[in-house]
N, C-alpha and C positions, 0 to 999 in steps of 0.2 A: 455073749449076749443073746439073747432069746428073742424072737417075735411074739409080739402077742398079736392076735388076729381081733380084731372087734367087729360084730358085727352090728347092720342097723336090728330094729326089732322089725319084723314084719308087720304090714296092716293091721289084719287080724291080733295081733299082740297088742299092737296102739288103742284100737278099739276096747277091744277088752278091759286096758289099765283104766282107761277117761270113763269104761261106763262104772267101774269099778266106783273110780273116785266121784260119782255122780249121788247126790243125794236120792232117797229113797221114791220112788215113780209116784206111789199115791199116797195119799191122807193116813191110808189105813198102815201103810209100809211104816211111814214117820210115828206114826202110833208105836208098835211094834218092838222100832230101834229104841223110841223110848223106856218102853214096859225093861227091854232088855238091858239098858244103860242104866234105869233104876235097879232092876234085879241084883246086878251085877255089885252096885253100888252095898244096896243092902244088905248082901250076903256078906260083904267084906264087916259091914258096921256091925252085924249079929255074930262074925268070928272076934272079933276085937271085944265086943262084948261079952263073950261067952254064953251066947244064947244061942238055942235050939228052934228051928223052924222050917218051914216048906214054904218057897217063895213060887205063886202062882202069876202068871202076867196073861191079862187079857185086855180086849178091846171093847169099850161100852160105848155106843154116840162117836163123841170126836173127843173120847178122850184115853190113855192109857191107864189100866185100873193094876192096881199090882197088890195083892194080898198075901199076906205071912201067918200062917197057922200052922198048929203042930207041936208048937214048943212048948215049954212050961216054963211058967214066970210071964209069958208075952205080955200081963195086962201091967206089970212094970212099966212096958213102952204102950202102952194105951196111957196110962197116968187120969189125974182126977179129970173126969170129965171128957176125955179126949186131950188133954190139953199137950200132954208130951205126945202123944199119936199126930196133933197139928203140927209141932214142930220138929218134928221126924219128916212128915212131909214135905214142907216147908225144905229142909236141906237136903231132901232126895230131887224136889224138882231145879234146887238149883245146884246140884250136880247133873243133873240132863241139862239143865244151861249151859253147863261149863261146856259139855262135851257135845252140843249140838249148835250150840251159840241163838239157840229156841227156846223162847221163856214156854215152859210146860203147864198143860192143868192138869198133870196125873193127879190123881187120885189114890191116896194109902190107905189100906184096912190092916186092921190086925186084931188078930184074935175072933174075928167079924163084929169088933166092933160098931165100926161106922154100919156095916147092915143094920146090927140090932138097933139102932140111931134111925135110922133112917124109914124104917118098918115102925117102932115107936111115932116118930116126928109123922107118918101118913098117919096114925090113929089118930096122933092129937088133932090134925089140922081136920081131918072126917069129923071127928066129935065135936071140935070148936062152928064147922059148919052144919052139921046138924042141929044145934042150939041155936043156931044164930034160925037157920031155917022154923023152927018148932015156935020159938019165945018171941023173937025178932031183935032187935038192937044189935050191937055190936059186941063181940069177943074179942079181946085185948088178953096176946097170947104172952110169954115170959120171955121176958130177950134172946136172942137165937144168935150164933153164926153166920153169913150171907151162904154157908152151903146146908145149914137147916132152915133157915127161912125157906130158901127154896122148895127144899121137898114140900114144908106145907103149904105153900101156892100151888105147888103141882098137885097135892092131894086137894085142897078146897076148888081146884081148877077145875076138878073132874065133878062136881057134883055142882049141879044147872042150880041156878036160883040167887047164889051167893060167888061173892070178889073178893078175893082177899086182897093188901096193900101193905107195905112196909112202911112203920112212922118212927121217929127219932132218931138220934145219933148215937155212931159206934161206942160204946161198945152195949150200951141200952136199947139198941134197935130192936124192933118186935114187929109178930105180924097181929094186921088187925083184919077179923074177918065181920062184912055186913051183907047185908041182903041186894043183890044185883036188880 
């Protein structure tokens, strides 16, 4: 028969495990684990696909932004309009759910998509408020997403004079810009 010796862990050991198993210190860290838990995810879903890409993860605001470029085919997973690029994300943020037990607002681009979206949707909402400023009345823009409506609030936000406001329901919601 043999001994076995066991020993305790020391302090320092204890310490270590608890900070270990401690969620991430600040805002920016949880961002991060994110970007990395999406990553992670994605890479597995572009192998299974058999798609080709570079997955970049970064931190915008308070949010995790995770971009895929590189490959060819990627506008496949853009789809008409964004619309398989929405629900691409859609299932990457709830796989950081699963593994965070934290509903996420990452943010997915691919192909830079959602940039060129988003750089478009400032022009429109500048131009819609320009007009409104020049003529006067109201601009009554084409139904949007609540993440393009936004950009152009934030685009007509920056230009003194005129408001802009979201009127109707999903999925015909739009923005309408008038004189402040």
């Amino acid at each position: 028969m043999s001994d076995l010796a066991v020993s305790e862990p020391s302090d320092s050991a204890l310490e270590k495990t608890s900070a270990e198993a401690e969620a991430p210190e600040n805002e920016e860290d949880e961002l991060v684990e994110e970007g990395e838990i999406a990553g992670d995810y994605l890479e597995q879903l572009l192998d299974i696909l058999d798609f080709d890409g570079d997955i970049d993860l970064d931190v915008e605001g308070k949010r995790a932004i995770v971009s895929i470029d590189g490959g060819r085919d990627l506008s496949k997973l853009v789809g008409r309009n964004g619309e398989v690029l929405d629900a691409l994300q859609e299932l990457t943020r709830l796989a950081v759910q699963q593994a965070t037990g934290e509903r996420s607002k990452l943010m997915l681009d691919i192909a830079g998509w959602r940039a060129k979206r988003r750089a478009d949707l400032t022009a429109i909402g500048q131009a819609a408020a320009k007009k409104v400023l020049e003529k006067g009345g109201r601009e009554v823009l084409e139904p949007m997403t609540p993440f393009e409506r936004k950009v152009v609030h934030d685009a007509v936000a920056a230009i003194g004079g005129v408001v802009s406001e979201s009127e109707g329901a999903e999925p015909q919601r739009r923005v309408v810009v008038t004189r402040g």
